[in-house]
C-alpha positions, -999 to +999 in steps of 0.1 A: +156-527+433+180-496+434+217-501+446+242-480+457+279-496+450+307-474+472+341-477+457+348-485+423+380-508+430+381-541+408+355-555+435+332-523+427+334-521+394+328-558+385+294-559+405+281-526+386+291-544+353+267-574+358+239-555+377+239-529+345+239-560+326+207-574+342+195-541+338+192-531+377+196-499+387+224-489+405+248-458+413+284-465+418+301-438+438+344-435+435+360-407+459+392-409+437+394-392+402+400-427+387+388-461+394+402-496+397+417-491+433+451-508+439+451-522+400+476-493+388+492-494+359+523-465+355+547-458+329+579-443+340+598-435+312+609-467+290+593-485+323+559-504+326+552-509+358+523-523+379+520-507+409+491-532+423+491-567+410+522-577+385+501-606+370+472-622+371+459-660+372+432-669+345+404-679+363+369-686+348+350-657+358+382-633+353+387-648+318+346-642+311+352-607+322+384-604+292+363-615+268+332-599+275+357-567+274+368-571+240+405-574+260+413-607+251+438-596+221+454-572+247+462-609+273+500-615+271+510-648+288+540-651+310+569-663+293+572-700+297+605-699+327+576-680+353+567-718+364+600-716+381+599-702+414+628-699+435+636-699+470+668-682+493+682-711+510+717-709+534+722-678+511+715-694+479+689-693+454+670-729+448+644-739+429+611-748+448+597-782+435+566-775+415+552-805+418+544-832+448+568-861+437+594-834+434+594-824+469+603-862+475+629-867+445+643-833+443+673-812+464+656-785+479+647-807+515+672-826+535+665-865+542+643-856+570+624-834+555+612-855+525+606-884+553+582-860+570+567-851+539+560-886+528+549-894+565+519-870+557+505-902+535+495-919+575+493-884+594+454-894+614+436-861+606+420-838+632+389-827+640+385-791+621+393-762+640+384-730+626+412-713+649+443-731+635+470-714+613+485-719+586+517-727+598+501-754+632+485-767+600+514-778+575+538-778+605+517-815+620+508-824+586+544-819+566+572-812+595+588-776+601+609-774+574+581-773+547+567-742+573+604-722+571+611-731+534+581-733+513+553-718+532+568-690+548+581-673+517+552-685+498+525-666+520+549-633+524+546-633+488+514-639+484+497-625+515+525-600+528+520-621+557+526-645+583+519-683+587+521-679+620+493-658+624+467-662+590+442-686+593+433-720+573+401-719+571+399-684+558+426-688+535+431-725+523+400-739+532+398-767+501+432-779+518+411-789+555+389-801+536+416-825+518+425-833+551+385-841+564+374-862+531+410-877+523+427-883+556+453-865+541+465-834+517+486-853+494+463-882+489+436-854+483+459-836+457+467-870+440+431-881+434+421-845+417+417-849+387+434-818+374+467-825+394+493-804+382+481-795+349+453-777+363+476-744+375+458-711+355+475-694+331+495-662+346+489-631+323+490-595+321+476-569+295+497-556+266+498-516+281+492-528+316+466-543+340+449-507+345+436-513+310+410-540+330+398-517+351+396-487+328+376-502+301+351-517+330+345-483+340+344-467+308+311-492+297+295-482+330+263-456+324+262-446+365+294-440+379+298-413+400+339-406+397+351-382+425+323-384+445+333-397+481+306-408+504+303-391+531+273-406+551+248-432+545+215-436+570+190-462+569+154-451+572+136-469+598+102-470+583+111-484+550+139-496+551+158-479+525+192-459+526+197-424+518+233-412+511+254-381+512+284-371+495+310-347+485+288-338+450+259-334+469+228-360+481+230-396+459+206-392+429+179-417+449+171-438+479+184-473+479+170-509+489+212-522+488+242-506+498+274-524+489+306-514+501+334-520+485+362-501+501+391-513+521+379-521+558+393-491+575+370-470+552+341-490+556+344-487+590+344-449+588+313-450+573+295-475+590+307-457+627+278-435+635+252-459+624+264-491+636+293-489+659+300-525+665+302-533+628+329-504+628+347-513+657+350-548+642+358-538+602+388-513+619+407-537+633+413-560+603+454-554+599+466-536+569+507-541+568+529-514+550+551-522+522+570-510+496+579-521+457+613-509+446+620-511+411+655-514+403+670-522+367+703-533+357+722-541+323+717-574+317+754-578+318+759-567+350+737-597+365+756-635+370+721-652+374+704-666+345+673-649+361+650-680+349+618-677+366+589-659+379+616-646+407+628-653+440+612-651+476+631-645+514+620-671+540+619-653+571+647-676+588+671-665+563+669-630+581+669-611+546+659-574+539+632-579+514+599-603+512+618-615+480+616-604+444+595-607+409+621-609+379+594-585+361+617-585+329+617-627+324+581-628+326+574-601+309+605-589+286+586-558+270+585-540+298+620-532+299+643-516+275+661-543+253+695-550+273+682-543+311+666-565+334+641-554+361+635-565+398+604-555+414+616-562+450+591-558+480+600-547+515+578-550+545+546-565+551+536-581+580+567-599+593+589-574+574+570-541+590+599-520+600+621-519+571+589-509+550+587-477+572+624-467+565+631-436+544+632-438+508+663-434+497+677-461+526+653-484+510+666-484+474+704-485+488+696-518+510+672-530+481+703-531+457+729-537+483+711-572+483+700-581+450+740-576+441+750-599+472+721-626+458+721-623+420+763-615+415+757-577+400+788-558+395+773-524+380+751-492+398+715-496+388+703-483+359+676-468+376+657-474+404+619-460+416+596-472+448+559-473+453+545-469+491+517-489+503+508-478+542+479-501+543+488-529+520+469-566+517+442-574+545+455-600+567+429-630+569+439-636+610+422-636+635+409-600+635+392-608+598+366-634+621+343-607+639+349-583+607+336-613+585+306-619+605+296-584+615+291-574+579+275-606+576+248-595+601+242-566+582+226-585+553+189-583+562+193-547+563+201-546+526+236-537+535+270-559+520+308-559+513+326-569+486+362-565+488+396-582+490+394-583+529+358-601+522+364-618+491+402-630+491+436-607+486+434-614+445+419-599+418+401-634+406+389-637+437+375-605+438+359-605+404+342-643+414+328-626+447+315-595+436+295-619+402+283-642+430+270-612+447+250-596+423+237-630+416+223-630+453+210-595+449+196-602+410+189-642+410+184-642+373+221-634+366+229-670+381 
């Protein structure tokens, strides 16, 4: 069987690594000059910065991936304070409870609140409905101020999105089916036998989370770097695809075609052959956004900066999504006597402000982490990174984009991607390995 992989993202690169290990053959084909998609790594002077993903969580096939690498001396953990996670409350910071019985025991929720919360132990559950979102689900199950306080920032953090709009069963699915087997979440959560202390391990690499991605492509023997596709047609009499692009025809005629590219592009692609497919990959929504680094001297900054960062619900009508306190999780990243704040503005329920000019965006970005965090100096410096399509939003509009490249699949076409797979890198990694093991059942 002959593949052809188009883009060479994490998604990409990761499915030509175990198909070359199973010794298929297969062509990978990258329009950019380098590979790994949004997993960029950039050093700006004394400055590392990830301009993609700022950590990752360890998960099984991810951590199979390190090792197989040789990269598992380069995996730095996140200093121990990341398990706190903080949350802007009346115009304070507060820490989230990080476990159940800590929603119940400590500060963050009013009386009412925790009584909702603990009301969730006799909540009936409903029949699933694969329409529901997020926020109609935790709002009956755990009361609205869970949905303004801990879900809302949570999912903008995550997801540059809105519970309002993302759906359940296409982003938590294991907690509906808490709901279905359990009668209800908490119950469900309790009786896991993890519990807690099954949270992965958040790491990075020592010189950056490009180093993943680079040494992936650099054991690949068929990748085609700068090589855009252009066109791809499916012969009707055998079946197989023949592909154009920018270098010239593709070195053979395939039996698979996977794309890995954002939707939008896939759609581009797939438009002449099979409109409806197109029509139903373009309108999976892509928010803007916008990373603004800014550091300070430590001594300029009141807060004792003692956690993984700090996140904006939307009722607290901030500027920015929130913030990751880059230098606390990762203190060699930074000069010694500076801290860093890698503050995001925009996404989907902050789409405006990512769309103001840059220099606007770095004086309100500041403005705000001095009114939050007590900072009395100027930055020391300051730098922005510009997403105009930025994490797939799993609404609505990811349904017909889901099944349409679904339908595809007896024609020896697939996706593997973020907007298919799941906005982070482990889950992109576990989907494209499940993948090959569809297209090569021996890797399995």
């Amino acid at each position: 069987m002959n593949v052809a992989i188009i883009g060479g993202g994490i998604s990409g690169l990761t499915l030509a690594w175990h198909l070359q290990k199973a010794g298929a053959h297969y062509d990978l084909f990258e329009a950019s000059p380098r590979g790994g998609g949004i997993v960029r790594s950039e050093r700006q002077g004394e400055y590392l910065l990830e301009t993609g993903p700022n950590s990752l969580q360890l998960s099984p096939e991810l951590e199979e991936l390190v090792q197989a690498l040789g990269l598992a001396d380069q995996v730095q953990d996140a200093a121990a304070v990341s398990q706190n996670r903080y949350v802007l409350r009346d115009g304070k910071y507060r820490q989230l409870p990080g476990t159940p019985p800590s929603l119940l025991t400590g500060k963050f929720f009013n009386l009412k609140g925790k009584w909702n919360i603990l009301r969730e132990l006799t909540r009936p559950p409903l029949p699933p409905d694969p329409t529901e979102t997020l926020a109609s689900f935790f709002r009956r199950r755990f009361g609205s101020e869970v949905v303004d306080y801990a879900l809302n920032p949570f999912i903008s953090g995550i997801y540059a999105g809105d519970p309002e709009q993302l759906l359940l069963h296409k982003t938590f699915p294991q907690l509906a089916a808490l709901e279905q087997a359990h009668g209800s979440v908490l119950r469900g959560l309790m009786k896991k036998k993890d519990g807690a202390a099954g949270r992965r391990r958040i790491f990075t690499l020592r010189n950056g989370l490009q180093t993943l991605t680079d040494k992936l492509l650099a054991q690949l023997r068929r990748a085609h770097i700068g090589a855009a596709v252009t066109s791809l047609h499916r012969d009707d009499e055998d079946g197989r695809w023949e592909l154009e692009t920018t270098a010239g025809p593709a070195p053979r005629r395939y039996d698979t075609v996977v794309l890995c590219l954002p939707a939008y592009a896939a759609a581009d692609l797939l438009q002449p052959g099979f409109p409806e497919a197109a029509a139903a990959l373009g309108q999976v929504y892509y928010p803007p956004m916008a990373a603004i680094y800014t550091a300070y001297q430590r001594a300029d900054v009141q807060h004792p900066l003692d956690g993984f960062g700090a996140l904006h619900p939307k009722a607290e009508q901030a500027y920015a999504a929130g913030s990751v306190w880059t230098s606390s999780i990762f203190p060699n990243r930074v000069p010694a006597g500076q801290v860093l704040f890698t503050t995001f503005v925009g996404g989907s329920q902050y789409e405006a402000n990512a769309r103001e000019p840059e220099a606007d965006q770095k004086a309100a970005v500041h403005a705000e982490l001095s009114r939050y965090y007590g900072i009395k100096g100027a930055p020391v410096w300051q730098y922005r990174y510009y997403w105009e399509r930025a994490i797939p939003q799993f609404d609505a509009r990811i349904v017909p984009a889901h099944a349409a490249i679904d339908a595809l699949a007896p024609l020896g076409l697939h996706a593997t991607a973020n907007w298919r797979a799941g906005v982070g890198v482990p889950d992109c990694v576990r989907h494209a390995k499940e993948l090959a093991g569809k297209l090569f059942p021996a890797l399995l």
